[in-house]
C-alpha positions as CSV (number, residue, x, y, z in Angstrom):
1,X,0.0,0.0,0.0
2,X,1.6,3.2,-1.1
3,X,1.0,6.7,0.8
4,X,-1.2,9.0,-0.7
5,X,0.9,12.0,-2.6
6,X,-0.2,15.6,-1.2
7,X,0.3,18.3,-3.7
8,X,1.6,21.4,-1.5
9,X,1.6,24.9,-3.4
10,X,2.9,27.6,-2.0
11,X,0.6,30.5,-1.4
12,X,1.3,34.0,-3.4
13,X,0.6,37.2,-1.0
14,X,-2.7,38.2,0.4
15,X,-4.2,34.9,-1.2
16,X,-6.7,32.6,1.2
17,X,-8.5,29.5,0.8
18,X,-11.5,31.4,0.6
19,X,-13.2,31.3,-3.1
20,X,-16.5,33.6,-2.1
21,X,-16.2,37.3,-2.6
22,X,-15.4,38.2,0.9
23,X,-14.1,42.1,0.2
24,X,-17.8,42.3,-1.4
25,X,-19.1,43.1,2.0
26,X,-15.8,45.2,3.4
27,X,-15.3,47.1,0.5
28,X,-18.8,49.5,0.7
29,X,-17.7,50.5,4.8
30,X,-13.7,51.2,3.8
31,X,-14.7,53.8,1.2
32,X,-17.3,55.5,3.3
33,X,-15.1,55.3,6.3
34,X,-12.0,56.5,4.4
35,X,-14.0,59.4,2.2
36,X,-15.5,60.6,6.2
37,X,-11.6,60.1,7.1
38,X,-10.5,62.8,4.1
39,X,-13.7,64.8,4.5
40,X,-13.2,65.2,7.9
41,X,-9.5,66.2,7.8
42,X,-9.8,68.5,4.5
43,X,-12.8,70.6,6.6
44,X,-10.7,70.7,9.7
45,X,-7.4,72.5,8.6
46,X,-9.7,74.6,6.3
47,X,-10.3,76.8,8.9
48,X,-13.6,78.6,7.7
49,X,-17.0,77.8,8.0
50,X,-16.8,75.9,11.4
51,X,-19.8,77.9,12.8
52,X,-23.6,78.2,11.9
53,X,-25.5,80.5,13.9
54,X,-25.0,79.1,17.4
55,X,-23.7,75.7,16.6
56,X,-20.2,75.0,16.4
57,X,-19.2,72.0,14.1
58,X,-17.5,69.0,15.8
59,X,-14.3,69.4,14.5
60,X,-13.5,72.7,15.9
61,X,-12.6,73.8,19.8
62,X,-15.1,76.1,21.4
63,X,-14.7,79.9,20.3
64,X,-12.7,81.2,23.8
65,X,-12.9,84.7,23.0
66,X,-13.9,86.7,26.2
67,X,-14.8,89.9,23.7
68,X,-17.1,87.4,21.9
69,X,-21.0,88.4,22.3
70,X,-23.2,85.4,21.7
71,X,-26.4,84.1,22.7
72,X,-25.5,83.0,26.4
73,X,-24.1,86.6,27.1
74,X,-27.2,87.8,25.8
75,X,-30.1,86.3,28.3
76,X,-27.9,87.9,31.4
């Protein structure tokens, strides 16, 4: 009784056993987590357009101005 030959391949990079589109399901969430990722850098070293009447987007600090006027100063 001989002993059954196993064929051993060596695997190129990044390849898997898998055969199913696996990066079907990944690929939608990198794109719209890298394109929030530029977005979100690109708007905050812009520098403008961080405020909208008295909301302050997230990717700013608060405006510590003590000559700034704004609503709260305005009900005392």
């Amino acid at each position: 009784m001989g002993a059954p030959s196993v064929e051993t391949k060596l695997a190129a990079f990044g390849e898997t056993q898998r055969r199913d589109a696996w990066w079907v399901e990944i690929l939608p969430v990198v794109i719209l987590l890298g394109g929030f990722g530029v977005y979100a850098t690109l708007r905050a070293f812009e520098g403008k357009f961080y405020a909208w009447g008295p909301y302050l987007s997230p990717f700013y600090s608060p405006l510590i101005d003590p000559r700034h006027r704004g609503n709260f100063h305005r009900r005392f």
